[in-house]
C-alpha positions, 0 to 999 in steps of 0.5 A: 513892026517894031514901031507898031509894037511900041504904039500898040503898047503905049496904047495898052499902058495908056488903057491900063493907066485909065483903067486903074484910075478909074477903079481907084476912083470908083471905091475911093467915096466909100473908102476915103483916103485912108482905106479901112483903118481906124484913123478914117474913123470919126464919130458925127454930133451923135452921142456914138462914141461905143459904135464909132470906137468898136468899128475903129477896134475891129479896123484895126485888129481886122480891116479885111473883116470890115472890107469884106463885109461890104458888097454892092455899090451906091447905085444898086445898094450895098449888102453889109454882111456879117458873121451870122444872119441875113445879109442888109440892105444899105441904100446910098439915100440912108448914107447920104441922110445919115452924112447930111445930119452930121451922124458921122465924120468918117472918112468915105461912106463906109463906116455910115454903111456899116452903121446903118448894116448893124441897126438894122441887123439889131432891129431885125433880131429884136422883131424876131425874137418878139414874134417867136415869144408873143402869146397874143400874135396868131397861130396862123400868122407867126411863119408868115411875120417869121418868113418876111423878117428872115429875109433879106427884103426891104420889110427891115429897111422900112422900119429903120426908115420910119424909127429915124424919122420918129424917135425922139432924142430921149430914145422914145418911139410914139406907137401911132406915129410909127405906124403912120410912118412905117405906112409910108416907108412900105409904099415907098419900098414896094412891099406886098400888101399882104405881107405888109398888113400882117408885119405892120399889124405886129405893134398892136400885139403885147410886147412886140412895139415895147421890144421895138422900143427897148432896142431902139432905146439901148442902141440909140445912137444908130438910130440918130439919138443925139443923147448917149445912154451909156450903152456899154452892150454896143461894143459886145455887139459890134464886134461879135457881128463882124468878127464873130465873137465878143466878151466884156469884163472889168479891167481890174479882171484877170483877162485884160493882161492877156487880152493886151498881150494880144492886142499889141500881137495883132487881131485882138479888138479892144475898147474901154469905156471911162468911167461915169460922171459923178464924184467917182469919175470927177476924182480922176478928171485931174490936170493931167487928164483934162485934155483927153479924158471925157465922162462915159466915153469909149475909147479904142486901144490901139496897142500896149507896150509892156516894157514901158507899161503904156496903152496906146489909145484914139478917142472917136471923136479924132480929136481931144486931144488933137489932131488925131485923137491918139494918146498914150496912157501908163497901165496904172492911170488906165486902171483908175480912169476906165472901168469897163473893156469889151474884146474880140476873142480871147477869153470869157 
């Protein structure tokens, strides 16, 4: 009995052992090594720097936020959601398209699945909040287009889909070209015929497909535009999604001590932004900040020391400077190198 007891142990040890790797394997191409922190973080040959920097400020302030805003698989599609809104859906083929064209260089799939979640969220507020103030769609066929964009189908997936695959790297969208495109996309993902007509026919009303396009063109860089627009909303909007609220100020402001108090105490997400090319900008790009400083960039603070007056900050880029992308600033060249800081909570 006694050396049964130890074989059927050994048995169950050795099950437990498998078992364990197998579900340590399981997350580890969406999570990566480095599981939800902001050093697994890393922006593609994108123009991404305000997304990629805010995902890594919300890591690192509230990765639990992030891992729980994850649900699903790769094989049946993951749901991304967030603090307000319908779930979205994210299919392991938006990954893989997104990884395959150098969009982003994190580590595991989770930050590209977070990526494509918000564009399609953006998408999705932008067509409802068009739809509700058009004077040109019909009566009759508001609740239906209001119906299938409140939804959690496909119709918003489509969208994105057929936006990748036409936008232009300056962020324009050609209307007929769309439409061909978005055509197909809804063929593809099986949506009703009826439910179609009436949410594709949405572009030839006024204002719906400017909308389309202003959203598409403010928030470029989810939708694969290589060129940056210094978008400076972005921050605002991603931390607000996964954390619930956000605001942004100037860092001569007032709020951005406290905001750096509460950084270093944890559960604060912060990112600034540097200052814009030109004679401004030129005037601190000096020696002594050529190796991290770059024009209209984001940057994610990481901490503050207040004894010694530092920030702790990473470049999304994980590099510049090497090899992390990590840095460490006195508060006064801050103040004078960035201009704009967008943060979780805090005050308005």
């Amino acid at each position: 009995m006694y050396r049964i007891g130890l074989r059927t142990i050994a048995l169950l040890i050795e099950v437990a052992v498998l078992g364990s790797a197998a579900t340590a394997q399981a997350p580890a191409s969406l999570y990566g090594p480095n599981g939800v922190s902001p050093m697994a973080v890393r922006q593609g040959i994108l123009g991404s720097c305000y997304f990629h920097a805010s995902l890594a400020a919300v890591a690192k302030a509230n990765p639990s936020a992030l891992r729980n805003a994850i649900l699903g698989d790769a094989q049946k599609g993951f749901r991304v959601h967030f603090s307000s809104g319908p779930d979205e859906h994210v299919y392991e083929q938006d990954v893989n398209y997104a990884k395959a064209h150098n969009f982003d260089h994190s580590e595991g799939q989770w930050v590209t699945v977070l990526m494509r979640g918000y564009a399609q969220r953006e998408l999705r507020q932008s067509m409802i909040d068009s739809v509700q103030r058009s004077t040109t769609i019909p009566v009759f066929a508001k609740p239906v287009a209001l119906s299938a964009l409140k939804s959690d189908g496909p119709l918003v997936l489509a969208y994105d889909r057929a936006i990748r695959s036409v936008v232009s790297q300056d962020g324009q969208l050609d209307k007929a070209t769309l439409k061909a495109h978005l055509a197909s996309q809804i063929h593809a993902l099986g949506i009703p015929p009826a439910e179609a007509e009436v949410v594709s026919g949405l572009l030839d009303h006024a204002g719906f497909f400017e909308a389309l396009t202003k959203t598409v063109h403010d928030n470029g860089e989810v939708f694969g535009v290589y060129r940056s627009f210094g978008q400076g909303g972005i921050p605002v909007g991603v931390i607000a999604a996964f954390l619930g609220s956000a605001h942004s100020a100037r860092v001569t402001d007032s709020t951005f001590a406290a905001e750096l108090y509460g950084l270093h105490a944890g559960g604060t997400a912060i990112v600034a932004g540097t200052k814009a090319s030109g004679a401004d900008a030129a005037a601190h790009n000096s020696a002594s900040t050529a190796d991290w400083y770059v024009p209209s960039h984001a940057y994610t603070l990481l901490d503050y020391d207040a004894a010694r007056r530092t920030v702790l900050l990473r470049n999304p880029w994980g590099a510049r400077p090497g090899p992390d992308g990590v840095f460490s600033l006195p508060l006064s060249e801050f103040l004078q190198d960035y201009e704009i800081y967008s943060y979780s909570g805090g005050t308005q």
